[in-house]
N, C-alpha and C positions, 0 to 999 in steps of 0.2 A: 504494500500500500504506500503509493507515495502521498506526503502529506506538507500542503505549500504554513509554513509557519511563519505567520505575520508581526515578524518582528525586527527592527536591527539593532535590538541590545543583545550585544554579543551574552551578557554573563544568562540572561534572563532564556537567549536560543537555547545554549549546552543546559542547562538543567530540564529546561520542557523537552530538550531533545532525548536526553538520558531516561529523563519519566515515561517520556513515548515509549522509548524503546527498550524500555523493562515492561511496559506492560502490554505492547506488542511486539513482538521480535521484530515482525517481518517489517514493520514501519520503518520507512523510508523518509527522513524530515528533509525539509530544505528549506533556507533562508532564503528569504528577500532578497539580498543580494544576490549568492547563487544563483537564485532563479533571475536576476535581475529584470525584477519586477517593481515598478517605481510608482509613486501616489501618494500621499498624506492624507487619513482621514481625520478630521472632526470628529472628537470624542466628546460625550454628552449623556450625562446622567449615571446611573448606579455601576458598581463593578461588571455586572453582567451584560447589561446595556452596552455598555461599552465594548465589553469582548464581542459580541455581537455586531456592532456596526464595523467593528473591525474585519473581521472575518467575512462578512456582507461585501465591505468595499471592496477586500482585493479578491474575491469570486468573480465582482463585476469589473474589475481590471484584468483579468484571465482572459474572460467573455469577450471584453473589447478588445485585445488583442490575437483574439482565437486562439486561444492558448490553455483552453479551460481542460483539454484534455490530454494535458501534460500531468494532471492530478488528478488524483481520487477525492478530494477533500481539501478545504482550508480548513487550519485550524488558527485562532488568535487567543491570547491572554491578556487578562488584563487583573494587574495583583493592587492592593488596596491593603490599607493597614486599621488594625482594629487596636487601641491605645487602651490597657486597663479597662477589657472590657465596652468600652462604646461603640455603637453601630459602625460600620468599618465603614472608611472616607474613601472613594477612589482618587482622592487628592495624595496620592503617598510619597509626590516629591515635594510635595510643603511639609507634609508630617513628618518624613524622615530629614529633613535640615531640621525640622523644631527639632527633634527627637537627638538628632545630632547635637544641636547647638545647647542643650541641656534642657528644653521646657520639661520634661520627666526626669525625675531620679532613676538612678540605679534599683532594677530590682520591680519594675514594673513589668507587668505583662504586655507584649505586644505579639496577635497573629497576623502572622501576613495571610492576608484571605485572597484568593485566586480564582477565577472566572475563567473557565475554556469554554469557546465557544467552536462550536467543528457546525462547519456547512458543505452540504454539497451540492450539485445540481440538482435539479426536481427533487429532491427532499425538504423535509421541516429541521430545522435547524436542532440539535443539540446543545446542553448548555449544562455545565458542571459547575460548582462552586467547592472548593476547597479552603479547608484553616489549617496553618500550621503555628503551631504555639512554640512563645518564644520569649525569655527573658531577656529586658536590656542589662547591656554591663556596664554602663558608660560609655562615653567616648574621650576618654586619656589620652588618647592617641591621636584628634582633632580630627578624625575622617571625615571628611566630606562626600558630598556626592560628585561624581565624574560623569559626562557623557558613556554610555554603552556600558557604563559599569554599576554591580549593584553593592553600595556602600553597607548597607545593614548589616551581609555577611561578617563584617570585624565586627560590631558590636551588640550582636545578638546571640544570646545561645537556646539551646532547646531547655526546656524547663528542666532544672534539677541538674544541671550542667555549667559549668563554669570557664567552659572552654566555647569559643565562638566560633560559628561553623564554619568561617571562612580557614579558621586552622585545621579544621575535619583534612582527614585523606577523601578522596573523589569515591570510591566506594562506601566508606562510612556515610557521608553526605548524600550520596545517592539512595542508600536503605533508609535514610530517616524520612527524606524526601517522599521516596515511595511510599513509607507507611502512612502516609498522611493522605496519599492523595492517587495510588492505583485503583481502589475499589471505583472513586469516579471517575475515570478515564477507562477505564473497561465498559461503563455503562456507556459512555460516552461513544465507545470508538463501535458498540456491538447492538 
């Protein structure tokens, strides 16, 4: 199954790519780039909304370039941050500078909550939500956020952990990843 995955942050491709492809082998991801395939959608309203209109545009950037059957599927994501509990914001590069810049202490819960949305031609869309729980540990270190890179990995750890996932090996991080979030991507993909 090749599957067009709409995105060009790089850190945010390799983990959706990794999650795909533990919970289908056969999956075949491919980046925006790669596939270079070019567009900017307008994003608008709740995490899911979002992953949705994502994944809507570039099916109909496929479309207009007759290119739709080069894939089985688009899929796009779209992650949002739930702070100590409150309704998750799909605002999560203002939440993570606050988050960065200290408006929470050490020691608050934050899930990064996650939205797949998979479309394909003449089908009804799909649509998953996932949380992964996560304690801050501070930011000592003054990370910021970077273009194509996702900051929180330094200053988040899994609950009950003290070590932040960005220092996980790529397999540990990938089995935590998974338990959080293959049962909906199975639903998703089947």
């Amino acid at each position: 199954m090749r599957i067009l995955l709409a995105t060009r942050n790089n850190d945010k491709f390799d983990i959706v790519r990794r999650l795909m492809e533990a919970a289908a082998p056969d999956a075949q991801i491919i980046s925006l780039s790669d596939a270079a395939v070019k567009g900017e959608v307008v994003e608008v309203g709740s995490i899911r909304e979002r992953a949705l209109q994502k994944a809507e545009f570039f099916l109909a950037v496929l479309e207009r370039l007759d290119r739709v059957d080069d894939f089985d599927a688009v899929l796009a994501v779209d992650d949002g941050l739930s702070i100590d509990g409150a309704e998750p914001d799909p605002n999560s590069k203002v939440l993570a500078d606050k988050l960065l810049a200290g408006a929470w202490k050490p020691g608050v819960s934050v899930d990064v909550v996650r939205a797949f949305a998979l479309v394909r031609v003449d089908e009804k869309p799909r649509i998953e939500t996932t949380r992964v729980p996560f304690t801050f540990l501070g930011n000592g270190l003054g990370v910021k956020r970077e273009p194509g890179r996702y900051p929180l990995s330094a200053v988040l750890a899994p609950i009950g952990s003290t070590k932040p996932i960005g220092q996980w090996g790529t397999a540990e991080e990938d089995e935590f990843n998974s338990r959080h979030s293959r049962e909906a991507l199975l639903r998703l993909l089947h």
